[in-house]
C-alpha positions in Angstrom: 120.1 161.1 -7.4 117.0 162.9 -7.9 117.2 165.6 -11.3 116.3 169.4 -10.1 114.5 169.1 -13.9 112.2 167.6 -12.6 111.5 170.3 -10.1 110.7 172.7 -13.2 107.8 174.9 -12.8 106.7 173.7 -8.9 107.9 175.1 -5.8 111.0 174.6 -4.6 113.0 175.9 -1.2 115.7 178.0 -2.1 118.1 180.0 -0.1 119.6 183.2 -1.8 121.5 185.0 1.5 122.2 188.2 -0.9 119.2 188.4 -2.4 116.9 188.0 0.2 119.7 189.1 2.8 120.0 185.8 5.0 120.0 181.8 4.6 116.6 180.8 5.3 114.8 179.3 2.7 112.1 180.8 0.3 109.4 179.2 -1.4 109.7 180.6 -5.0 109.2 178.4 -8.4 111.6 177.3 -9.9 111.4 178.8 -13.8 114.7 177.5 -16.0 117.6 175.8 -15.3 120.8 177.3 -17.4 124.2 176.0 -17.4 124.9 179.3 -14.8 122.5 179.6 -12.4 118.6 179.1 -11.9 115.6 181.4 -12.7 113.3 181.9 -10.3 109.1 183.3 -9.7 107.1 183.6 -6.7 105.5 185.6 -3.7 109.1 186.0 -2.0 110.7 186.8 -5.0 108.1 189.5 -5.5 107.9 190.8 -2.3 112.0 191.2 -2.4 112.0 193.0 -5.3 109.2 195.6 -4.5 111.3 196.1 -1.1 114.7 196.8 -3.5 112.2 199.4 -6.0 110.7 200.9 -3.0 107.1 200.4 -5.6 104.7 198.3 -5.4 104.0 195.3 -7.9 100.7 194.3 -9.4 99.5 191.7 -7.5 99.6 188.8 -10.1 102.9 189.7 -11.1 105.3 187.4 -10.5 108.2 188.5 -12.3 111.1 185.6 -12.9 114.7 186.5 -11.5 118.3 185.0 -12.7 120.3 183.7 -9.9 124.1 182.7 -10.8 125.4 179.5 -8.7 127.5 181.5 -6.6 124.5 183.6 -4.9 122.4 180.4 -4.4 123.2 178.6 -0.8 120.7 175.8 -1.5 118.2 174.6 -3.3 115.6 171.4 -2.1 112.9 170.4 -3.7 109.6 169.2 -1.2 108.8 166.7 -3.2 111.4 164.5 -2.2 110.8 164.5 1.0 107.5 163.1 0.3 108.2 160.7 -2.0 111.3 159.3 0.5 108.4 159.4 3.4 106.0 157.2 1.3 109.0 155.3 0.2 109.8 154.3 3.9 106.3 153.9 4.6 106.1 151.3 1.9 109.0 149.4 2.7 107.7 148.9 6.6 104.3 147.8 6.0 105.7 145.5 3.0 107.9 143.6 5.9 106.8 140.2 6.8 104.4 141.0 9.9 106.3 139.6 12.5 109.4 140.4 11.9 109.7 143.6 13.0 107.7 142.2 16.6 110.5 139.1 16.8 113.0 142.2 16.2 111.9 144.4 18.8 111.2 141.2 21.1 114.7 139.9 21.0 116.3 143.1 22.4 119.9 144.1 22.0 122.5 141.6 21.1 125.1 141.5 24.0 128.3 141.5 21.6 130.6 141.6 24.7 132.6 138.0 25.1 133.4 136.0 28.1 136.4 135.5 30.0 137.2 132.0 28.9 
């Protein structure tokens, strides 16, 4: 099972439905972990906030934002999804050559018995 540590400080998708007021994810970095909930940075985040303030934000301010457990829907980190792409990509083209050929080649097994 892959740590969200290790996500620390890179981009992660997150979903905050009352923050950002429905379930699709954000882009944002992700800032701390605390036993409670996660801190997180970003254009989204900044954007939301300068909608709630009604003002707008310097532009290279991207002020961190606490998140308890309870607001956050989801959380996925990209870089998984890579790294379970190349891993599937490895494992195919490490295959003995043919045997993915003799596979396709024999076609279905017919499990279905016959009448004796």
């Amino acid at each position: 099972m892959p740590k969200l540590a290790r996500a620390l400080n890179k981009p992660v998708g997150v979903a905050i439905p009352a923050f950002f007021g429905d379930e699709a994810p954000r882009n944002c970095i992700l800032v701390e972990i605390e036993t409670t909930g996660l801190w997180f940075s970003g254009q989204a985040v900044s954007e939301q906030l300068g909608d709630f303030e009604q003002t707008e934000l310097p532009e290279d301010a991207l002020p961190a934002v606490f998140f308890p457990f309870e607001q956050i829907a989801f959380v996925f980190d990209p870089a998984q999804f890579a790294h379970l792409a190349r891993g599937l990509r490895l494992s195919v083209a490490s295959a003995e050559p043919g045997v993915i050929a003799r596979t396709a080649a024999s076609g279905p097994k017919d499990d279905r018995r016959q009448p004796s």
